[in-house]
mmCIF file of the N, C-alpha and C atoms, coordinates in Angstrom:
data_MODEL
# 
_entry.id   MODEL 
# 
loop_
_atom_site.group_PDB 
_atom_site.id 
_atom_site.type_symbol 
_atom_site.label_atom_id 
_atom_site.label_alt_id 
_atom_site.label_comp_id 
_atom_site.label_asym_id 
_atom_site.label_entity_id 
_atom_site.label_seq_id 
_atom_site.pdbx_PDB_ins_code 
_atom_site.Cartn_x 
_atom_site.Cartn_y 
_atom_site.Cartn_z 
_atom_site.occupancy 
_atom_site.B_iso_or_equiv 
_atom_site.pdbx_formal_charge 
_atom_site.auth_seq_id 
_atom_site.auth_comp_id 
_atom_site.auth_asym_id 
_atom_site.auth_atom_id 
_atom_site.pdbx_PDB_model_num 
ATOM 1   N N  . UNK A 1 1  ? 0.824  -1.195 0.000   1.00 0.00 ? 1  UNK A N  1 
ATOM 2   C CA . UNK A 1 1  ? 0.000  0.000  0.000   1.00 0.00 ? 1  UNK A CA 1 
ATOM 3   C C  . UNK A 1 1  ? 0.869  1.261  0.000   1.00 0.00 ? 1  UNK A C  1 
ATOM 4   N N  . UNK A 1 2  ? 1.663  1.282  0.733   1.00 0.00 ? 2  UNK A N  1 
ATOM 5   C CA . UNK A 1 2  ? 2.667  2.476  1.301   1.00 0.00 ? 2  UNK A CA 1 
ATOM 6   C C  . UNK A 1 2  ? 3.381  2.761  -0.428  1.00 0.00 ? 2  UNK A C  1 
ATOM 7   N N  . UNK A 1 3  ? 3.755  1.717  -1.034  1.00 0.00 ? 3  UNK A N  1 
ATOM 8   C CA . UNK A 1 3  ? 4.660  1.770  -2.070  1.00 0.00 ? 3  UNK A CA 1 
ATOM 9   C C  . UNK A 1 3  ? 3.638  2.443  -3.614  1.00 0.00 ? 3  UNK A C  1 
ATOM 10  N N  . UNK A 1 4  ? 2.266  2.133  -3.574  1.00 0.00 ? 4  UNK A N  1 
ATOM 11  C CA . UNK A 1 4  ? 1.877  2.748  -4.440  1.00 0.00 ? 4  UNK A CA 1 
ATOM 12  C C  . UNK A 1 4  ? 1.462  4.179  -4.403  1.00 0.00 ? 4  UNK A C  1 
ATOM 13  N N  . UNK A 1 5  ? 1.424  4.407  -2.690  1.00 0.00 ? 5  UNK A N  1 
ATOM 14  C CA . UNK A 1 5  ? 1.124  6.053  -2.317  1.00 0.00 ? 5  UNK A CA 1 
ATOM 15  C C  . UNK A 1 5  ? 2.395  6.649  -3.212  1.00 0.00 ? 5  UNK A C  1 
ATOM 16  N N  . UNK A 1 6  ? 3.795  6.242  -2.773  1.00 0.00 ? 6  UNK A N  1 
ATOM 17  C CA . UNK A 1 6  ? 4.502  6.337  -2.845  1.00 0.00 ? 6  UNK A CA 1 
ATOM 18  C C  . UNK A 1 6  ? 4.647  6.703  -4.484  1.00 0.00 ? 6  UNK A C  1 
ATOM 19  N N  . UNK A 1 7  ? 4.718  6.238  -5.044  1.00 0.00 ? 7  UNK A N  1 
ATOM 20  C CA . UNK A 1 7  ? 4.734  6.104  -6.597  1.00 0.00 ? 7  UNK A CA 1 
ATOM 21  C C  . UNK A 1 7  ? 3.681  6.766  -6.955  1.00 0.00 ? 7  UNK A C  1 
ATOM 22  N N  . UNK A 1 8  ? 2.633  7.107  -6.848  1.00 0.00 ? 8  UNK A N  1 
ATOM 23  C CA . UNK A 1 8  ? 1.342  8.176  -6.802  1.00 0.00 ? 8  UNK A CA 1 
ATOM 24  C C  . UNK A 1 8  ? 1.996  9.309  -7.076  1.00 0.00 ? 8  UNK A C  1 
ATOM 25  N N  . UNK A 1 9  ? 2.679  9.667  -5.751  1.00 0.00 ? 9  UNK A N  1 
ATOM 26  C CA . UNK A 1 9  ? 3.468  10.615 -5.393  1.00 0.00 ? 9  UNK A CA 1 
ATOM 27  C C  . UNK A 1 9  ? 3.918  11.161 -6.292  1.00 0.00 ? 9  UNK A C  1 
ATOM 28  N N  . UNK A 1 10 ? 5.103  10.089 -7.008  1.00 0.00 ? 10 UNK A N  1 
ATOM 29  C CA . UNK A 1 10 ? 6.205  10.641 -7.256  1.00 0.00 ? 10 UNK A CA 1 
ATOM 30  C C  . UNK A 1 10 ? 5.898  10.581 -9.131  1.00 0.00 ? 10 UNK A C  1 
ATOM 31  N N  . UNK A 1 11 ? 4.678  10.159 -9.177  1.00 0.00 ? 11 UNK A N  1 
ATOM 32  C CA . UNK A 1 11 ? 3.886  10.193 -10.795 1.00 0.00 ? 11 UNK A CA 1 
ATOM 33  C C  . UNK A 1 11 ? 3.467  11.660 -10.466 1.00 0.00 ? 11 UNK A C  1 
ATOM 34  N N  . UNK A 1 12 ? 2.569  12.031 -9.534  1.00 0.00 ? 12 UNK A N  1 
ATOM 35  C CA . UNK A 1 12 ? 2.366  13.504 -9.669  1.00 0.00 ? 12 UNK A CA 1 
ATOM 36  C C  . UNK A 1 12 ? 3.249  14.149 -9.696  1.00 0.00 ? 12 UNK A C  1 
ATOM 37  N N  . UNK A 1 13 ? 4.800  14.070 -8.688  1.00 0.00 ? 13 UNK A N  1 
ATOM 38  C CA . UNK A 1 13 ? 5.394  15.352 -8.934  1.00 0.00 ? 13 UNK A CA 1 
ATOM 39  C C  . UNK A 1 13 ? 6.314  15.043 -10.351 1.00 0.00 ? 13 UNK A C  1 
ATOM 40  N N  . UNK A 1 14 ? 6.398  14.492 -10.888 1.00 0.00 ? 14 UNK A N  1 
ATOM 41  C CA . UNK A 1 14 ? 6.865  14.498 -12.209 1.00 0.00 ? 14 UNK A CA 1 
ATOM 42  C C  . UNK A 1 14 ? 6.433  15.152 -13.442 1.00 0.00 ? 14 UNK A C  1 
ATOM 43  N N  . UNK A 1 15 ? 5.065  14.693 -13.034 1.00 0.00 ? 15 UNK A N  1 
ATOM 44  C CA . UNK A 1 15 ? 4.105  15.594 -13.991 1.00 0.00 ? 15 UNK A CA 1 
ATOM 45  C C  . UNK A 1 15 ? 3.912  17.295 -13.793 1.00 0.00 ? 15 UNK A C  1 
ATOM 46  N N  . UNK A 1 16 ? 4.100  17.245 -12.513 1.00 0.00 ? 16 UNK A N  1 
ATOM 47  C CA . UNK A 1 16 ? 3.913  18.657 -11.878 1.00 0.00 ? 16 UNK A CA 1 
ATOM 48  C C  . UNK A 1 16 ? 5.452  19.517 -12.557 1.00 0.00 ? 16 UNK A C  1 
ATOM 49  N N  . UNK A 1 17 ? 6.816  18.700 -12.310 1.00 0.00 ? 17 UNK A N  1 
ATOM 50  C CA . UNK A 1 17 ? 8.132  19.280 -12.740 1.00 0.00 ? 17 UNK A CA 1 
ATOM 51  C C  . UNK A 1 17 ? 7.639  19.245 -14.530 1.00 0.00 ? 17 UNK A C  1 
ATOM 52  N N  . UNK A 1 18 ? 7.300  18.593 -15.039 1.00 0.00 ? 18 UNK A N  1 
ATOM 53  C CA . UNK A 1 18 ? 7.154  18.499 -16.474 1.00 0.00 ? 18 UNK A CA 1 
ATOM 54  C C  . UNK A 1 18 ? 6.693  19.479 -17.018 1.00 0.00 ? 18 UNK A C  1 
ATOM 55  N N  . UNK A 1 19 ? 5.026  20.489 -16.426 1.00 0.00 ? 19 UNK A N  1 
ATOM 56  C CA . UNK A 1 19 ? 4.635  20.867 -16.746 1.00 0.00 ? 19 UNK A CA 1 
ATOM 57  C C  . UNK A 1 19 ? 4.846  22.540 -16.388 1.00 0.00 ? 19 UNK A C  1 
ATOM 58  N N  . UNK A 1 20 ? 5.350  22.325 -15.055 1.00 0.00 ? 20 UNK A N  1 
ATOM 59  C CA . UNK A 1 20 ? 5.990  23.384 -14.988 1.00 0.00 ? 20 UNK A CA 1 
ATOM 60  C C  . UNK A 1 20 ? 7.598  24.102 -15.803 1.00 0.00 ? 20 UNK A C  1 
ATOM 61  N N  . UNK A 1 21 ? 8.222  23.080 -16.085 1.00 0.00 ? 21 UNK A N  1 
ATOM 62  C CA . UNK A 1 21 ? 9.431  23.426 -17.606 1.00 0.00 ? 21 UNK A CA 1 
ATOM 63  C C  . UNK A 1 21 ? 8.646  23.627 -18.518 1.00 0.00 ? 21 UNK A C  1 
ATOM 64  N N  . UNK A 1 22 ? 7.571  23.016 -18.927 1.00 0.00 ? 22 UNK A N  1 
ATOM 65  C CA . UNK A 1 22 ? 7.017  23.894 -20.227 1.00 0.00 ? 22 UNK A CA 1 
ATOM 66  C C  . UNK A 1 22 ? 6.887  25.199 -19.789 1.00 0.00 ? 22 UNK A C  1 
ATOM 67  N N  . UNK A 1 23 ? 6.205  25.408 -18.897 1.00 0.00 ? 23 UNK A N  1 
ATOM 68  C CA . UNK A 1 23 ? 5.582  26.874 -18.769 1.00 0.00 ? 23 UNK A CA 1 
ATOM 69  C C  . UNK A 1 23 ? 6.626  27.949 -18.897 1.00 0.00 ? 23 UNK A C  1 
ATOM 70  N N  . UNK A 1 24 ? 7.993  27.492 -18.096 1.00 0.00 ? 24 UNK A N  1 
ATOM 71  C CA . UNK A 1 24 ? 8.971  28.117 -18.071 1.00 0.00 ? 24 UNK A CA 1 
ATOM 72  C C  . UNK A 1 24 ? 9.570  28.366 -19.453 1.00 0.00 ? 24 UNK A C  1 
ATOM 73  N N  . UNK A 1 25 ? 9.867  27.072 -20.425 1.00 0.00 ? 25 UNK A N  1 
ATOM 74  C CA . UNK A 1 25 ? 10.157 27.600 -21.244 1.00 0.00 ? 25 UNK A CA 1 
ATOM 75  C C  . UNK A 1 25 ? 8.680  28.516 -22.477 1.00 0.00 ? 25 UNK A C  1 
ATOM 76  N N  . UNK A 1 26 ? 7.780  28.502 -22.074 1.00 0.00 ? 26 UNK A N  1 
ATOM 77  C CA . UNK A 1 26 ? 6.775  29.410 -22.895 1.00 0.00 ? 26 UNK A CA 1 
ATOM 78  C C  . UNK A 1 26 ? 7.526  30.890 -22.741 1.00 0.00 ? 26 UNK A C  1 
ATOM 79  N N  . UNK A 1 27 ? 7.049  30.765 -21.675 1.00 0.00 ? 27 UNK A N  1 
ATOM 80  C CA . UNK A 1 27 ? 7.978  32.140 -21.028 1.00 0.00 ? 27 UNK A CA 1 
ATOM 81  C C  . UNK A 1 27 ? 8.727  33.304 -21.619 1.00 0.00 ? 27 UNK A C  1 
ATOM 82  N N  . UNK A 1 28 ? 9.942  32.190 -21.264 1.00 0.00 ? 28 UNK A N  1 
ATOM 83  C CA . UNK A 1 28 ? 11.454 32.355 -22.121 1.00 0.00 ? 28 UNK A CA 1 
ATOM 84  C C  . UNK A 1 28 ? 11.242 32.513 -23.407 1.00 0.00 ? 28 UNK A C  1 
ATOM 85  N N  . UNK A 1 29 ? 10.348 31.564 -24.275 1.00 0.00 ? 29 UNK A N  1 
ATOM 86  C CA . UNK A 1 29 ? 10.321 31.820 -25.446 1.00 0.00 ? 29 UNK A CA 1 
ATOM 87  C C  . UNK A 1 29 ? 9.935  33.520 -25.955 1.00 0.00 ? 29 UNK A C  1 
ATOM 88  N N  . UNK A 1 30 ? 8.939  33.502 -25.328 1.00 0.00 ? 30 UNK A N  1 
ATOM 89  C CA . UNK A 1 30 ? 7.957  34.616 -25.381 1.00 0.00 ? 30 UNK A CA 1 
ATOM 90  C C  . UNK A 1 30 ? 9.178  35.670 -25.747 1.00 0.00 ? 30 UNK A C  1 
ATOM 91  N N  . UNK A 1 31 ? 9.815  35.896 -24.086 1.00 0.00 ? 31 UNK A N  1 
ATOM 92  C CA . UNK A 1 31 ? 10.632 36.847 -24.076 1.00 0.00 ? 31 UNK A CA 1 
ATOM 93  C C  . UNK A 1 31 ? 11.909 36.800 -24.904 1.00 0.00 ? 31 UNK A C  1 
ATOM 94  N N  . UNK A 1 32 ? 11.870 35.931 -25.664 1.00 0.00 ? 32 UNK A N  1 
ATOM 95  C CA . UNK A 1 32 ? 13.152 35.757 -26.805 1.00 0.00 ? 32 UNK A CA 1 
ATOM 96  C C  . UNK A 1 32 ? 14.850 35.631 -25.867 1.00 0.00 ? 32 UNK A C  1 
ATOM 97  N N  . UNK A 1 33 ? 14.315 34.604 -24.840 1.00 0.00 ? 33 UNK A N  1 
ATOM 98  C CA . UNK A 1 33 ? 15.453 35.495 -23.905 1.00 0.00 ? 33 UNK A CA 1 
ATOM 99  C C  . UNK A 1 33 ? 16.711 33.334 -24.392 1.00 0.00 ? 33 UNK A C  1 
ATOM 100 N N  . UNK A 1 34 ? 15.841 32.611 -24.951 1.00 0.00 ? 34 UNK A N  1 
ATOM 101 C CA . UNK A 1 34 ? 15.977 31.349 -24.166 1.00 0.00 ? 34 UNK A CA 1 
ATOM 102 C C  . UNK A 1 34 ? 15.539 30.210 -25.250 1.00 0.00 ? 34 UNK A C  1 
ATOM 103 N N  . UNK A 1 35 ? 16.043 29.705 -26.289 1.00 0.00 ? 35 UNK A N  1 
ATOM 104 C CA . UNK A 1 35 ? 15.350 28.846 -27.304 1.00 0.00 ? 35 UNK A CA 1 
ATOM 105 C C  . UNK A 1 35 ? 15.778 27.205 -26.454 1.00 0.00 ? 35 UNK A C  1 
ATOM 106 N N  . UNK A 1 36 ? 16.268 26.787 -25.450 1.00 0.00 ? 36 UNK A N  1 
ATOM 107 C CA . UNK A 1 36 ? 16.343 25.480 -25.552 1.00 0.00 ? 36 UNK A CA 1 
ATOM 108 C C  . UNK A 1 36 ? 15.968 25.588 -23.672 1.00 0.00 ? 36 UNK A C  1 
ATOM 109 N N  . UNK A 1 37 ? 16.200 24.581 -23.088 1.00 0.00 ? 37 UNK A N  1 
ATOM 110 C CA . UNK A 1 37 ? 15.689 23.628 -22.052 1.00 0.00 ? 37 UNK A CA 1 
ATOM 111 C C  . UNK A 1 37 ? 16.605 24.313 -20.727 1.00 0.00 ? 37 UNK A C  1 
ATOM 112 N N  . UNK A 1 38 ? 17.625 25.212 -20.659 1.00 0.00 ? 38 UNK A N  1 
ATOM 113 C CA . UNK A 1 38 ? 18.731 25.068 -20.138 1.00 0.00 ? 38 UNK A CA 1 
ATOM 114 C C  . UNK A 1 38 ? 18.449 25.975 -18.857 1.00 0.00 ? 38 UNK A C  1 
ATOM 115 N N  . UNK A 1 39 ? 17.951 27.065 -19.022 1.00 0.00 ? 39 UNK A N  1 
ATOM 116 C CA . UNK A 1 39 ? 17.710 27.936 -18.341 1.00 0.00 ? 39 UNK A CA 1 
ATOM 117 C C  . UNK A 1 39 ? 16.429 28.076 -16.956 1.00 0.00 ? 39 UNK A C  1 
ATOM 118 N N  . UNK A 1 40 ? 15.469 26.843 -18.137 1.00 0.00 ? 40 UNK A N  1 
ATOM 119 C CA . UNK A 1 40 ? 14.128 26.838 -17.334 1.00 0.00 ? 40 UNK A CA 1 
ATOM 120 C C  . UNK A 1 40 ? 14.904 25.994 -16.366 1.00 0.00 ? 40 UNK A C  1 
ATOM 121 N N  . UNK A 1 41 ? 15.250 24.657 -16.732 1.00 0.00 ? 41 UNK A N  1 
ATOM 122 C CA . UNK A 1 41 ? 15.750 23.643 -15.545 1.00 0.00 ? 41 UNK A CA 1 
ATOM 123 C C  . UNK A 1 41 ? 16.521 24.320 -14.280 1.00 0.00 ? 41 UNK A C  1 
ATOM 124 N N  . UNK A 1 42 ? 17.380 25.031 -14.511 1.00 0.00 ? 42 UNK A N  1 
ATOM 125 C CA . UNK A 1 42 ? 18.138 25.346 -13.545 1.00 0.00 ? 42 UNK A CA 1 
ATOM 126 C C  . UNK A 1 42 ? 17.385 26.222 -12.556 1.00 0.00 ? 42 UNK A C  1 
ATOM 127 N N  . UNK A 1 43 ? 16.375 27.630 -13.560 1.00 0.00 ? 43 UNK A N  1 
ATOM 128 C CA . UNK A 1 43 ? 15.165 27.544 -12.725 1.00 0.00 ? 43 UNK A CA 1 
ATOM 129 C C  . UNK A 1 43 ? 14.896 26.941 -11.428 1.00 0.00 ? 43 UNK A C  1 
ATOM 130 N N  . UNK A 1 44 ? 14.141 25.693 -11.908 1.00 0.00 ? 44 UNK A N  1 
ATOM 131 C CA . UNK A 1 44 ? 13.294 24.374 -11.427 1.00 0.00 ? 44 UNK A CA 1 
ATOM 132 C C  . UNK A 1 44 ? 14.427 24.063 -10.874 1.00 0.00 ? 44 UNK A C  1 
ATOM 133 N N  . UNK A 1 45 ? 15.494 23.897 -10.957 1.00 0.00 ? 45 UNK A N  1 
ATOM 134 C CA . UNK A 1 45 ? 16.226 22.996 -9.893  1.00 0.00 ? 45 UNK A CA 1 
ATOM 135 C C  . UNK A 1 45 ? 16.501 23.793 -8.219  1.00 0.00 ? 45 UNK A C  1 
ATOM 136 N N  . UNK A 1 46 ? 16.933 25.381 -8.863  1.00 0.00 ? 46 UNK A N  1 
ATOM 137 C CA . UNK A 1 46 ? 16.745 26.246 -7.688  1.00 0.00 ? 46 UNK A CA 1 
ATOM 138 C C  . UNK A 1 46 ? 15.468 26.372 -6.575  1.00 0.00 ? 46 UNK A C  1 
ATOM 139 N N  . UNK A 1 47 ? 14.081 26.472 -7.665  1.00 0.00 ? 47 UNK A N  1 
ATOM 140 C CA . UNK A 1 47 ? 12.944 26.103 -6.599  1.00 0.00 ? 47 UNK A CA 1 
ATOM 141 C C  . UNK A 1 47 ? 12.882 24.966 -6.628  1.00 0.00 ? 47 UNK A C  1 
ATOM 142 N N  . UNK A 1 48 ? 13.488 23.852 -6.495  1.00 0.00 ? 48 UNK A N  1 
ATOM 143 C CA . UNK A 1 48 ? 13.596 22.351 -6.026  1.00 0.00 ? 48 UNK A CA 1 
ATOM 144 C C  . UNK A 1 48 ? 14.167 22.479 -4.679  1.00 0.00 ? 48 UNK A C  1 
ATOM 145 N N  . UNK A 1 49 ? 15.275 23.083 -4.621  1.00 0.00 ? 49 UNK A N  1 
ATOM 146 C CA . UNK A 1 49 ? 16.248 23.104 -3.509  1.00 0.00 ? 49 UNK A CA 1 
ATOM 147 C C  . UNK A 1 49 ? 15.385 24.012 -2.567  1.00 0.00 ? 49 UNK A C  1 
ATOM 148 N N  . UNK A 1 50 ? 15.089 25.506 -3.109  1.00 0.00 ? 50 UNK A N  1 
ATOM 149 C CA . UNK A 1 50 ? 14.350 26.249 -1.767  1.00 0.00 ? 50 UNK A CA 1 
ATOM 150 C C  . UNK A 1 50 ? 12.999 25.238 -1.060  1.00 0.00 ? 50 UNK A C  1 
ATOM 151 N N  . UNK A 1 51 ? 12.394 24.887 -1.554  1.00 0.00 ? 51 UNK A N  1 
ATOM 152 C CA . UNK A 1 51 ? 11.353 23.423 -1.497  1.00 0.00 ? 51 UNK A CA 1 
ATOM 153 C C  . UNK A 1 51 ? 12.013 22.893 -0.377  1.00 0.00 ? 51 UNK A C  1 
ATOM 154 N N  . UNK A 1 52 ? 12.944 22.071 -0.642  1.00 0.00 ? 52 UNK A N  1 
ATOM 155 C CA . UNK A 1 52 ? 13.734 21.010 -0.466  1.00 0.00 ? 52 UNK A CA 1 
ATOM 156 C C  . UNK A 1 52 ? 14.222 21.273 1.554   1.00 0.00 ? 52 UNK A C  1 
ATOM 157 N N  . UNK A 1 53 ? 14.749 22.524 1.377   1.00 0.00 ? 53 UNK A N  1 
ATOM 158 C CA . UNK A 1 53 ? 14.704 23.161 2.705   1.00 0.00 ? 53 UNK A CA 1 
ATOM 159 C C  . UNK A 1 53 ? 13.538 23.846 3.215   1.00 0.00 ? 53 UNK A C  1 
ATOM 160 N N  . UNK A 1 54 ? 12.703 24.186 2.994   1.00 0.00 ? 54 UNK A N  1 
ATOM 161 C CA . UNK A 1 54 ? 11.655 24.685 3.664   1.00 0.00 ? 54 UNK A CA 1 
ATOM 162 C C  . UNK A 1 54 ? 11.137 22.920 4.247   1.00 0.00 ? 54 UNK A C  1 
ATOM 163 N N  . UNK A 1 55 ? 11.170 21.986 3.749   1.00 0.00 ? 55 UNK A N  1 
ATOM 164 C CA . UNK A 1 55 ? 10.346 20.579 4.029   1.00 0.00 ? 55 UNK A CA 1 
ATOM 165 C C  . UNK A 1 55 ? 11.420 19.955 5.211   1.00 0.00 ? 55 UNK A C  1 
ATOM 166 N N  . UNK A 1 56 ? 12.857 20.605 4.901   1.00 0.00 ? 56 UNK A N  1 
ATOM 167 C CA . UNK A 1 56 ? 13.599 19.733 6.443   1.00 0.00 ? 56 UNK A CA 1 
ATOM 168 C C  . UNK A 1 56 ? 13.448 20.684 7.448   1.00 0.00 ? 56 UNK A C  1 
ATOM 169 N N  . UNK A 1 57 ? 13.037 22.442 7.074   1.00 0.00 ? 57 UNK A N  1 
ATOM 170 C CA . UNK A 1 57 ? 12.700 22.981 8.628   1.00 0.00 ? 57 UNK A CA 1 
ATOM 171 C C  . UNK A 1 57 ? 11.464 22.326 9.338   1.00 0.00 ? 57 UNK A C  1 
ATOM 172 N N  . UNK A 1 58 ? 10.666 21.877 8.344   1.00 0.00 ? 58 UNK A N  1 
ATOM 173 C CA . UNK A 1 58 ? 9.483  21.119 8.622   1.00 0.00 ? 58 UNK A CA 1 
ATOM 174 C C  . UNK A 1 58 ? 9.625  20.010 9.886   1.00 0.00 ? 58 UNK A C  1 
ATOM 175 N N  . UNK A 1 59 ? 10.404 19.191 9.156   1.00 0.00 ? 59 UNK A N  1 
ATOM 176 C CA . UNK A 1 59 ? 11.354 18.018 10.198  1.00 0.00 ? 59 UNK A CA 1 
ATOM 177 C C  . UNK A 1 59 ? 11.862 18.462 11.540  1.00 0.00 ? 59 UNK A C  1 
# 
């Protein structure tokens, strides 16, 4: 049971990171600032990490 929450989980936040790099790169596009993948990710990886610590002050 625990293992399909689990995987639930981690199907939503995938989809959630997926869809949020599109948006990012719409964005970018828009603003002519950004034609490939490079910029949004690092983005997303930065609010991964602020995330990432706000959830161990949690702890």
């Amino acid at each position: 049971m625990t293992n399909s929450i689990q995987n639930n989980d981690f199907r939503r936040r995938t989809i959630r990171i997926h869809k949020t790099l599109d948006k990012k790169i719409d964005e970018y596009k828009k603003e002519e600032l950004l034609s490939n993948w490079t910029q949004a990710t690092i983005d997303l990886i930065k609010k991964g990490f602020e995330k990432v610590k706000e959830e161990q002050k949690k702890w």
